[in-house]
ZAMI-336740 format. One record per residue (C-alpha): residue in one letter; x, y, z. Coordinates in steps of 0.02 Angstrom, whole numbers, padded with zeros to 5 digits, always signed. Layout:
N
AXYZ...
This chain:
139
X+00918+00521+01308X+00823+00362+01369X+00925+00227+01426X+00800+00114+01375X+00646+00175+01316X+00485+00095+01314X+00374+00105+01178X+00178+00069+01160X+00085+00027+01020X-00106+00056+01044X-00255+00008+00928X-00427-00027+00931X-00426-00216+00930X-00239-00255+00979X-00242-00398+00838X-00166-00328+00669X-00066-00144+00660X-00009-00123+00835X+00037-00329+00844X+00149-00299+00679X+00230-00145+00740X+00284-00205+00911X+00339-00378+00805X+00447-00269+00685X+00515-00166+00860X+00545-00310+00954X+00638-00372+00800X+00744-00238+00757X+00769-00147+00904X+00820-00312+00998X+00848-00271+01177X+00881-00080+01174X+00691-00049+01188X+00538-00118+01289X+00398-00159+01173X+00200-00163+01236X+00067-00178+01130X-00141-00147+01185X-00286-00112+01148X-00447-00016+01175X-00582-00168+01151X-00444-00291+01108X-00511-00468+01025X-00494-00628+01075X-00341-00689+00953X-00224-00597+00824X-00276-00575+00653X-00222-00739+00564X-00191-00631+00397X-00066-00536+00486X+00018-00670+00578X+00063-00729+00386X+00119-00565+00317X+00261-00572+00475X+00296-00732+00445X+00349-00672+00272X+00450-00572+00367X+00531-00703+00479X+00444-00617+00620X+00343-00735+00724X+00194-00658+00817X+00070-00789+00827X+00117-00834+01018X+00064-00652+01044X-00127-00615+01125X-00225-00457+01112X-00202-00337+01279X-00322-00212+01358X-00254-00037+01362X-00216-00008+01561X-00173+00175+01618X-00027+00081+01673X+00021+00028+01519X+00021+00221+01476X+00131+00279+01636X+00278+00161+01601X+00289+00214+01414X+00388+00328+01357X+00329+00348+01171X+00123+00289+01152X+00091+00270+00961X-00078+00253+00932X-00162+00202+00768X-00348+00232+00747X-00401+00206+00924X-00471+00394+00947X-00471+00461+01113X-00478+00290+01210X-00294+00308+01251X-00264+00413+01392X-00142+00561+01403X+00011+00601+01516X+00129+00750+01516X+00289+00726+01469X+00253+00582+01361X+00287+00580+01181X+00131+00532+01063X+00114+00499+00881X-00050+00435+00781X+00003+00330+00653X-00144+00332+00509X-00134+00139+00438X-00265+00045+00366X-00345-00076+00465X-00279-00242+00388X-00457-00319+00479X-00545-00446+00363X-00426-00386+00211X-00315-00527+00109X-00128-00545+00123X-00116-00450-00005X-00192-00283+00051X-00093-00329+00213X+00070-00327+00151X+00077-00135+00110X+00012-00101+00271X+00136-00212+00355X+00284-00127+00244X+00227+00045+00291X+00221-00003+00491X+00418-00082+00458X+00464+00098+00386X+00391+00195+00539X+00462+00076+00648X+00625+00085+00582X+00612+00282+00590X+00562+00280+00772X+00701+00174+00813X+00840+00289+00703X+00761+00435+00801X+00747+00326+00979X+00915+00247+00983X+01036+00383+00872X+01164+00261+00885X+01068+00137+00742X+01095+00263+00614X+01294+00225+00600X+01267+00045+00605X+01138+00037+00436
């Protein structure tokens, strides 16, 4: 068991899925887990549509900006989800990796967002039951 694991989310453009799920983590997990959030060709700005959908969320992300993926970022994780980004994440031993298949919520309206969002609150709220056991007697 982890004392405090640290989790990163990795897409292509670091400005819609992977900005929501480390919102949601950073929400819910509070300070039991280390969030980081990159990606492979990352864009200048989060997506404004999925700013909104959080906000309907009461999660705030729009002080967040897109990240590069570093090998770094890799080593000091100890779960990499990655979510359409292909092979441009790199791979360590001993580290646990999903691929989470979303749509990408680029140039879509809020509403084609918000099931993507709600699907990314699920998984994160599964990866947290599974991360941190002790979440499951508190729901």
């Amino acid at each position: 068991m982890i004392e405090k694991p640290t989790v990163l989310f990795v897409c292509v453009h670091n400005a819609g899925r992977s900005q929501m799920a480390a919102g949601f983590l950073r929400e819910l997990g509070r300070d039991r887990v280390e969030v980081l959030s990159a990606g492979s060709a990352p864009k200048d700005q989060i997506n404004p549509v999925a700013i909104a959908a959080m906000a309907e969320e009461g999660i705030d992300i729009a002080d967040q900006t897109p990240k590069i993926l570093t090998v770094d970022a890799v080593k000091e994780s100890d779960v990499v989800i990655t979510m359409g980004c292909g092979d441009a994440c790199p791979i360590f031993p001993g580290k646990r990796y999903e691929d989470w298949v979303l749509d990408d919520p680029a140039g879509q309206g809020i509403e084609t967002v918000r099931p993507i969002r709600d699907e990314i609150r699920r998984r994160v709220e599964d990866l947290l039951t599974d991360l941190l056991p002790e979440t499951r007697a508190r729901s």
